[in-house]
DRENDO-1510 file (C-alpha; in Angstrom, 1 decimal, always signed):
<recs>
REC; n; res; u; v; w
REC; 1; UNK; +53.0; +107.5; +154.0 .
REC; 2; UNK; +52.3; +108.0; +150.3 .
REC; 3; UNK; +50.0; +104.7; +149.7 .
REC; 4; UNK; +48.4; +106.2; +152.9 .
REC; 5; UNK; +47.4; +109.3; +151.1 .
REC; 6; UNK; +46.9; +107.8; +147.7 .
REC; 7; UNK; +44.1; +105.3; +149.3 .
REC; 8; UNK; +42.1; +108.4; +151.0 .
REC; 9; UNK; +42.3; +110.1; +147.4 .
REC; 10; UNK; +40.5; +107.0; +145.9 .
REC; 11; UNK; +37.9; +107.6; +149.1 .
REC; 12; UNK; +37.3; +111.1; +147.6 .
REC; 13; UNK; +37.1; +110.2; +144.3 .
REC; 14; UNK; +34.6; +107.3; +144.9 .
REC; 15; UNK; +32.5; +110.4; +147.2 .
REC; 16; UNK; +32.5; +112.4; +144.0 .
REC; 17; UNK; +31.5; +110.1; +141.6 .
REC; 18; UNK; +28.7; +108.6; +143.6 .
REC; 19; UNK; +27.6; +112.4; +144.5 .
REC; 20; UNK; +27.1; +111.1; +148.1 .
REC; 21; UNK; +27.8; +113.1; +151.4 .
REC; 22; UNK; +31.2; +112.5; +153.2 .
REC; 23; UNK; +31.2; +110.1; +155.4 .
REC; 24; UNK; +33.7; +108.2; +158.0 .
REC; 25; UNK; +34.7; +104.9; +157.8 .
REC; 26; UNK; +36.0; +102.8; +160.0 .
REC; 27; UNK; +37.6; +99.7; +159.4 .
REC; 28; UNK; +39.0; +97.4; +162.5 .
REC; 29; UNK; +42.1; +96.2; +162.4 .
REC; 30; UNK; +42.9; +94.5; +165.8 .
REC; 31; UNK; +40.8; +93.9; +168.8 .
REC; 32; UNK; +41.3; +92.9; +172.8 .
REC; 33; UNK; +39.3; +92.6; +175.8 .
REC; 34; UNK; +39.6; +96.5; +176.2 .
REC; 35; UNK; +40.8; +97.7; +173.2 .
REC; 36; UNK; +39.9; +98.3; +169.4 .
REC; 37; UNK; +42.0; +99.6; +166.6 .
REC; 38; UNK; +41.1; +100.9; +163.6 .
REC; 39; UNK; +41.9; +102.5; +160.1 .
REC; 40; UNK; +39.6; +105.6; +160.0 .
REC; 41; UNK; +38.9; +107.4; +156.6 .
REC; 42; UNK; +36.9; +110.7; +156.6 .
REC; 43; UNK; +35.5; +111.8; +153.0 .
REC; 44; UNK; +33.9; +114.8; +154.7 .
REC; 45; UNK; +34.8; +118.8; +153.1 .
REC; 46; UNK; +33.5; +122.0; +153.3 .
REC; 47; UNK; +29.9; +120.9; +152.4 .
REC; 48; UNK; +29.3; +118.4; +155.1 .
REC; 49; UNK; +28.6; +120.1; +158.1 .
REC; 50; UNK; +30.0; +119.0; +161.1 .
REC; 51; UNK; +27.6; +117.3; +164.3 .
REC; 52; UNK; +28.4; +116.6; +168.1 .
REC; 53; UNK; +29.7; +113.2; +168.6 .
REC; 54; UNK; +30.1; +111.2; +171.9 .
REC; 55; UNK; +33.3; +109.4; +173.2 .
REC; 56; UNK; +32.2; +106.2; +174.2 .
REC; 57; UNK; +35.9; +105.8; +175.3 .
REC; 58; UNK; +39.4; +106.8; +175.8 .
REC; 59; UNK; +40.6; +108.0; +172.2 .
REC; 60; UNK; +44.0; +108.0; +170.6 .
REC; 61; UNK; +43.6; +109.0; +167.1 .
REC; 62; UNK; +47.2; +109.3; +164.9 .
REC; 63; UNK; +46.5; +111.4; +161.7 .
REC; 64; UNK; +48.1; +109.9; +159.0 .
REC; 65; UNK; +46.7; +112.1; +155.8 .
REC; 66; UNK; +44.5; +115.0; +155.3 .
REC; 67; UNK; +43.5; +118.0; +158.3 .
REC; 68; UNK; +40.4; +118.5; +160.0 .
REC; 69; UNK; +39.2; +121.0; +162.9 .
REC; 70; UNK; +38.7; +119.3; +166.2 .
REC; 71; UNK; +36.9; +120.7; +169.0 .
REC; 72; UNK; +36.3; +119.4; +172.3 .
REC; 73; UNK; +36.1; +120.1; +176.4 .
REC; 74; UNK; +40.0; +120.4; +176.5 .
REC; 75; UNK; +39.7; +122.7; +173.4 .
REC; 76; UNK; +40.1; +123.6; +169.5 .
REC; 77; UNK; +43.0; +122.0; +167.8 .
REC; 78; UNK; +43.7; +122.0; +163.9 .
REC; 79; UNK; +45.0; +118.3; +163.3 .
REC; 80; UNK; +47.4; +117.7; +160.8 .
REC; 81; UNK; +49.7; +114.8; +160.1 .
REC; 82; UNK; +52.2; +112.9; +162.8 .
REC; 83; UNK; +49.3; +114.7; +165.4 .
REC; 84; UNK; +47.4; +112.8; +167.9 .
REC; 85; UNK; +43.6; +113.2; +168.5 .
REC; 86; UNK; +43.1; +113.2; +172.3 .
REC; 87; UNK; +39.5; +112.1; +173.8 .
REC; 88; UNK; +38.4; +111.3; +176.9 .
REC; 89; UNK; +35.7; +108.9; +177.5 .
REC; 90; UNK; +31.5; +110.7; +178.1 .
REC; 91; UNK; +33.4; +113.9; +176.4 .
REC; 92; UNK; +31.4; +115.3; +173.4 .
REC; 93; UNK; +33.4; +116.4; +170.4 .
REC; 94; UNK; +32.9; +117.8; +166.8 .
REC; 95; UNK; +35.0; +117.4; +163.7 .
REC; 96; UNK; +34.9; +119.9; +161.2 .
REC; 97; UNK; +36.8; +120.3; +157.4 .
REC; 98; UNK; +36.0; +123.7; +156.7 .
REC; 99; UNK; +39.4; +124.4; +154.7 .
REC; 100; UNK; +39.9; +121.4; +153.1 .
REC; 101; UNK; +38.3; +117.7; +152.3 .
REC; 102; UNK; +39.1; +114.3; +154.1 .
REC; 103; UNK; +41.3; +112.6; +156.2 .
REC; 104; UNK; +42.7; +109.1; +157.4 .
REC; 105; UNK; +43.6; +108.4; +160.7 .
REC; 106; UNK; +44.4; +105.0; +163.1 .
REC; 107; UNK; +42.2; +105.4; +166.2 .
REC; 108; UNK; +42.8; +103.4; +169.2 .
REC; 109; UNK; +39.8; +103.1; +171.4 .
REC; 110; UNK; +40.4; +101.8; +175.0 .
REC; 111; UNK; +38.0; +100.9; +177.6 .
REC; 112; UNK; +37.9; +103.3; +180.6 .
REC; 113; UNK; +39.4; +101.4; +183.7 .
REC; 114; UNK; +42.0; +99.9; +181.2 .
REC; 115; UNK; +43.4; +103.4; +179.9 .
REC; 116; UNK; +43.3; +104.5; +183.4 .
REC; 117; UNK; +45.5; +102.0; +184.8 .
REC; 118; UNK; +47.8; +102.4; +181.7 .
REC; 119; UNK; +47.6; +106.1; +182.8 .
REC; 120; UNK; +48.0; +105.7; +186.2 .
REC; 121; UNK; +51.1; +103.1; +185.4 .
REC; 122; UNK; +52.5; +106.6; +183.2 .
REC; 123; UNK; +52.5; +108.0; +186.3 .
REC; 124; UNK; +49.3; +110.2; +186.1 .
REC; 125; UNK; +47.2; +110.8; +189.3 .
REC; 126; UNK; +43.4; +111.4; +190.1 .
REC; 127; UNK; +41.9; +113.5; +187.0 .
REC; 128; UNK; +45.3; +113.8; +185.4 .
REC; 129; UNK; +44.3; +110.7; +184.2 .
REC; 130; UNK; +42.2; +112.7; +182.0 .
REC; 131; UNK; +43.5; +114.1; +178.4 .
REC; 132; UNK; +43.6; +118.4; +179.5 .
REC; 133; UNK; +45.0; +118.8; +175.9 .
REC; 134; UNK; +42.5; +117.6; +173.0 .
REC; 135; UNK; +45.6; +117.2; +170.7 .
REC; 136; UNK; +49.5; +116.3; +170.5 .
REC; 137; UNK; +51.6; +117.9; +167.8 .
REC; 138; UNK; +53.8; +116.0; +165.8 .
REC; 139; UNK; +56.7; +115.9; +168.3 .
REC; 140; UNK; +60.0; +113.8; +168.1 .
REC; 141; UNK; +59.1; +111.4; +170.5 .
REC; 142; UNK; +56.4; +110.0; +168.4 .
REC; 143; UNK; +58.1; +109.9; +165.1 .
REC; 144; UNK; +58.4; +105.9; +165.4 .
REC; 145; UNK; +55.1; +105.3; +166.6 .
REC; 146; UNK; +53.0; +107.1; +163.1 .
REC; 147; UNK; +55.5; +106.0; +161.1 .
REC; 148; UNK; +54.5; +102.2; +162.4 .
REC; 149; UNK; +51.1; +103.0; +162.1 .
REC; 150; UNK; +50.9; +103.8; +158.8 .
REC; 151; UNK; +52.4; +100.8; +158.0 .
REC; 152; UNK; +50.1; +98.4; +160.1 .
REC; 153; UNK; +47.0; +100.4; +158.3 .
REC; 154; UNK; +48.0; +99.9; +154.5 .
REC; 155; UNK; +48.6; +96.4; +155.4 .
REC; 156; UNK; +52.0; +95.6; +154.5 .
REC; 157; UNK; +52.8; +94.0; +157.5 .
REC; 158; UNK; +51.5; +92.2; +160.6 .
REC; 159; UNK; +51.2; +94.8; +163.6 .
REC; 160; UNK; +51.7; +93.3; +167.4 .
REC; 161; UNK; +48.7; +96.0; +168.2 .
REC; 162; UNK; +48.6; +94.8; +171.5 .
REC; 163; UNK; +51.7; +95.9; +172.7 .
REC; 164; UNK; +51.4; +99.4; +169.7 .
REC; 165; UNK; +48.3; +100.0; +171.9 .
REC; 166; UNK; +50.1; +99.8; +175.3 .
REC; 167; UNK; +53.0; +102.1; +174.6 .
REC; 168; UNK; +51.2; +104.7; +172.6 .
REC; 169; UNK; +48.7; +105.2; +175.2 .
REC; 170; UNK; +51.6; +105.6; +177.8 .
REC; 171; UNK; +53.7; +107.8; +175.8 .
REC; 172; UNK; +50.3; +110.3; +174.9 .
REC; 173; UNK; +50.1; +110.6; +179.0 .
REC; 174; UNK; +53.3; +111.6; +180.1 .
REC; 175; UNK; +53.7; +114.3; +176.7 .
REC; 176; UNK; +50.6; +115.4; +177.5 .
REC; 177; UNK; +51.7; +116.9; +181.0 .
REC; 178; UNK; +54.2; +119.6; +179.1 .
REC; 179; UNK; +51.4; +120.3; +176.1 .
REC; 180; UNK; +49.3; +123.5; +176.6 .
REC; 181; UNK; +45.9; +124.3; +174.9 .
REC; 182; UNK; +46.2; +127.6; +174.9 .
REC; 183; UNK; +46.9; +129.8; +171.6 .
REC; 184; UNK; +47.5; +133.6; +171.4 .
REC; 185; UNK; +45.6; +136.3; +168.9 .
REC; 186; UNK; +46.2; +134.8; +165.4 .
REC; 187; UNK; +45.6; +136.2; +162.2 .
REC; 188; UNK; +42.2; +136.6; +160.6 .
REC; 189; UNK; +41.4; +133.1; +158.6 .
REC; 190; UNK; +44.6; +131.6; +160.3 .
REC; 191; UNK; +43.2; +128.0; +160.0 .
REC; 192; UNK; +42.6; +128.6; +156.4 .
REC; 193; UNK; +46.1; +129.2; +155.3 .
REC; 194; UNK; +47.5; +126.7; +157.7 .
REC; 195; UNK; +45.5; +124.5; +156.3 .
REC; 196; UNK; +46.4; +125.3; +152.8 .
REC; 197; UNK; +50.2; +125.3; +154.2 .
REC; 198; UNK; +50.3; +121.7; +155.5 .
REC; 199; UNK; +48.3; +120.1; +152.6 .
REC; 200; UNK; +50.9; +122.1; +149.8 .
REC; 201; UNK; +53.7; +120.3; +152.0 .
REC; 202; UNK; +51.7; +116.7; +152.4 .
REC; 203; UNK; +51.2; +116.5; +148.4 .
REC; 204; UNK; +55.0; +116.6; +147.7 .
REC; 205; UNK; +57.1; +117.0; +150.9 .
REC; 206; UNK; +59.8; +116.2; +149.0 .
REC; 207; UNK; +59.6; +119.6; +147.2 .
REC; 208; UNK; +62.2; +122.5; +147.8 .
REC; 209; UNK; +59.4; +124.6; +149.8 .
REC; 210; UNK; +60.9; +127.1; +151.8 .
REC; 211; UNK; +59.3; +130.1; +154.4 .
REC; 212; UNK; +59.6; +132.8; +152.4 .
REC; 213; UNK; +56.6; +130.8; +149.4 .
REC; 214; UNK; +54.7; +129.3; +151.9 .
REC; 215; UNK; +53.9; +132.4; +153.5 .
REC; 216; UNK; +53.7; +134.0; +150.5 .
REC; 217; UNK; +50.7; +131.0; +149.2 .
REC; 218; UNK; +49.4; +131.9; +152.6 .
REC; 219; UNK; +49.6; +136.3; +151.9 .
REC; 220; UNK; +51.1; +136.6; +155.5 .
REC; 221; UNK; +54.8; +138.2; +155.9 .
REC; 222; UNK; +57.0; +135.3; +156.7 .
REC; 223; UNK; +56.8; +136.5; +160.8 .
REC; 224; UNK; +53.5; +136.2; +161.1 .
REC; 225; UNK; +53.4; +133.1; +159.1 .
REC; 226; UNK; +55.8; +131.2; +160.9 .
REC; 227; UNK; +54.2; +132.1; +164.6 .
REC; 228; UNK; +50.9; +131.4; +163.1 .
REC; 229; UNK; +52.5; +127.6; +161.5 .
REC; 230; UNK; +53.8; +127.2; +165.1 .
REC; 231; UNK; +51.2; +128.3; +167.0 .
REC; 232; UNK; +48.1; +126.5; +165.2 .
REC; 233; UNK; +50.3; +123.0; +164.3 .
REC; 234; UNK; +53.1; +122.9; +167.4 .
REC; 235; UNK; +55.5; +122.6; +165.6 .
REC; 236; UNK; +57.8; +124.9; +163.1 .
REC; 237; UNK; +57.3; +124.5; +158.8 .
REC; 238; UNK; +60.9; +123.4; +158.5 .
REC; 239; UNK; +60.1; +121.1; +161.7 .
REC; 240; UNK; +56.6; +119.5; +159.5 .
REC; 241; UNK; +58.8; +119.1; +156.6 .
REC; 242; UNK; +61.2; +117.7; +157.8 .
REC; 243; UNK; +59.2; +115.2; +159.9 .
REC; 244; UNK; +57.0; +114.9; +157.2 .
REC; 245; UNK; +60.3; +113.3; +155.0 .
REC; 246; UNK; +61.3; +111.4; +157.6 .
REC; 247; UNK; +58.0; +109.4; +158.7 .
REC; 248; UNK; +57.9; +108.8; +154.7 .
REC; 249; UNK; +61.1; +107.2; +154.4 .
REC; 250; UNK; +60.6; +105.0; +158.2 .
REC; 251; UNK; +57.4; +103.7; +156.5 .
REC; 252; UNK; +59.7; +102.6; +153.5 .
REC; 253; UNK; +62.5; +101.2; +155.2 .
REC; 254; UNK; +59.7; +99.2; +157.6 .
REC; 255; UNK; +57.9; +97.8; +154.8 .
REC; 256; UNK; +60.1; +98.1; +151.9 .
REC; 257; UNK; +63.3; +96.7; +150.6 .
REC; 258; UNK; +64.8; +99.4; +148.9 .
REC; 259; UNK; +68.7; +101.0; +149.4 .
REC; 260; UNK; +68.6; +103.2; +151.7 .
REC; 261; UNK; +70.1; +105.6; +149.5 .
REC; 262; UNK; +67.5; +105.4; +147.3 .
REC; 263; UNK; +65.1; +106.0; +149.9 .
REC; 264; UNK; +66.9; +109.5; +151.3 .
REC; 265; UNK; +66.5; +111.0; +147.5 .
REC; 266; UNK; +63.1; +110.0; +146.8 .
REC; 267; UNK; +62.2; +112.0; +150.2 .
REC; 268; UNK; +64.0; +115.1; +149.7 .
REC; 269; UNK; +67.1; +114.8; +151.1 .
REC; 270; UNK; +69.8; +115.9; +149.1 .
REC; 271; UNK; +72.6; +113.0; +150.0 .
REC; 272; UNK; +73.0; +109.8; +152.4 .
REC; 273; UNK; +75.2; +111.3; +155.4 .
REC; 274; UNK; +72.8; +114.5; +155.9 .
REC; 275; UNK; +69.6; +111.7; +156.0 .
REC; 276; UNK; +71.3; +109.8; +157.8 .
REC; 277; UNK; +71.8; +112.4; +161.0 .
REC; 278; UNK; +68.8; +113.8; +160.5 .
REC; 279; UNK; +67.0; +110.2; +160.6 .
REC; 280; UNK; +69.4; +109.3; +163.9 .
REC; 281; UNK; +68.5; +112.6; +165.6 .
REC; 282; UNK; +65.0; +111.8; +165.0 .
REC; 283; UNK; +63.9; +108.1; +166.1 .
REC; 284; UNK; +67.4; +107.4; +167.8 .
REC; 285; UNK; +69.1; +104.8; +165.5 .
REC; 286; UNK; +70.4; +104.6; +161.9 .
REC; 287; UNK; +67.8; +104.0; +158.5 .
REC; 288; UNK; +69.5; +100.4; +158.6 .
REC; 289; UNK; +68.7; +99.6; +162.5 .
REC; 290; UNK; +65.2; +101.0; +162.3 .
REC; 291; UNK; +64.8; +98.3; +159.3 .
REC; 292; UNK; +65.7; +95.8; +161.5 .
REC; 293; UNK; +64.0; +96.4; +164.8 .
REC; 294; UNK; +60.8; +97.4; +163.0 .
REC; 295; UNK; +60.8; +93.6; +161.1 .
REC; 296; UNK; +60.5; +92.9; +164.7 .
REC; 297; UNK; +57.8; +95.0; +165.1 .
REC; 298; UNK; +55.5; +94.6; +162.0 .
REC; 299; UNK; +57.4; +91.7; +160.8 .
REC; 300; UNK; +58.7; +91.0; +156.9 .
REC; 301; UNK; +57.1; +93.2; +154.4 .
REC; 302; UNK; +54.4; +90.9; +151.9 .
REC; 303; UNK; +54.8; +88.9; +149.3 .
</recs>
């Protein structure tokens, strides 16, 4: 995931240096009969203001770098990395970076009587065909799935997109049905020092960040900074950082060559044998079968 974020830095740094407004991007990787994919790269911040948009279709957006505020029918989310932005199709929507400046996702558009029969094949009925959630955290079962995303959007392998677009749409419907929208009282300027939480972790999640300065950077006692973490991301800090490692080194391993060992220090973990349960517990299999099976996937990395 790091050439990820480095590429949406040079976005923002080409947006400063022209002086121009932020703007979003999309570049199209793959296309079908009823469905589009494509790498999505927000320059907006604080200064752009946010506008109404339109769902012209079923939306599946993975975040892959950066945060943003999204706001629909279903509800407000903050999105953060390893999420999934949720639309359904005639829904209007806004996206907002009040706390912090661009973004790059993999959006997945699908035509409305083709995500509905993937939904209905999920085993959704009648309207809960329709998202009810406008967000999915960054949950274990779709560690494998960013992780393979990210790889397909910096182009260091060949995607099968056809059959990525099938199973992430199928996957999104049956988490969605034990996902709620709802969120408790939170602290005053909560999305702030999320905000500013999840991007300290993105910019080095290898770092030794634990509660206690985190919730300090965020000036909220560690209680109230770890129910806010949870209740604004889904997830716990030591949960992001440790996904965040781990959907760093399955993008290396997919695309990369290097020792596995190798791979578990450069992303934070202290030694082999702790990476190596930690990466089994998370997308099922060891560093060394994910390699193979994802060749299968995205195929041999270039050059």
């Amino acid at each position: 995931m790091a050439k990820v974020a480095v590429e949406l830095e040079h976005a923002r740094a080409r947006r400063t240096e022209d002086g121009t407004p932020g703007r979003t991007t999309p570049r199209v990787m793959a296309r079908g009969d009823n469905w589009t994919v494509a790498d999505v790269v927000c320059t907006c911040g604080p200064q752009d203001h946010p506008y109404e948009e339109l769902h012209s279709r079923y939306t599946i957006a993975i975040v892959l770098a950066g945060s943003f505020q999204y706001r629909s029918a279903a509800g407000h989310a903050l999105m953060t990395p390893g999420s999934l932005m949720l639309g359904n199709e005639g829904q209007s929507f806004e996206c907002g970076h009040e706390h912090g400046e661009g973004d790059r996702c993999v959006s997945l558009w699908y035509d409305p009587d083709y995500y509905e029969r993937l939904a209905a094949d999920a085993g959704a009925r009648g309207s809960d065909r329709r998202f009810k959630v406008p967000r999915l955290p960054p949950l274990r079962p779709l560690s494998r799935l960013v992780a393979l995303a990210g790889a397909g959007a910096v182009g260091v392998a060949a995607m099968s997109w056809e059959e990525f677009a099938v199973t992430l749409a199928v996957r999104a419907v049956k988490l969605t049905a034990g996902v709620s929208s709802s969120q408790n009282a939170l602290p005053r300027n909560a999305e702030a020092r999320v905000t500013r939480a999840v991007r300290t972790i993105d910019a080095d999640p290898s770092a030794g960040l634990r509660l206690g300065q985190l919730a300090r950077e965020a000036d909220l006692s560690p209680y109230h900074f770890l129910r806010t973490f949870k209740c604004l991301t889904g997830i716990t800090p030591h949960q992001y950082v440790l996904r965040t490692r781990l959907r760093e080194a399955a993008s290396r391993l997919a695309t990369g060559t290097e020792k596995v060992l190798d791979v578990a220090l450069d992303c934070g973990f202290g030694d082999v044998s702790n990476f190596n349960r930690a990466f089994r517990c998370e997308f099922g299999e060891s560093p060394r079968g994910f390699r193979r099976r994802s060749r299968c996937v995205v195929g041999p990395p270039a050059g």
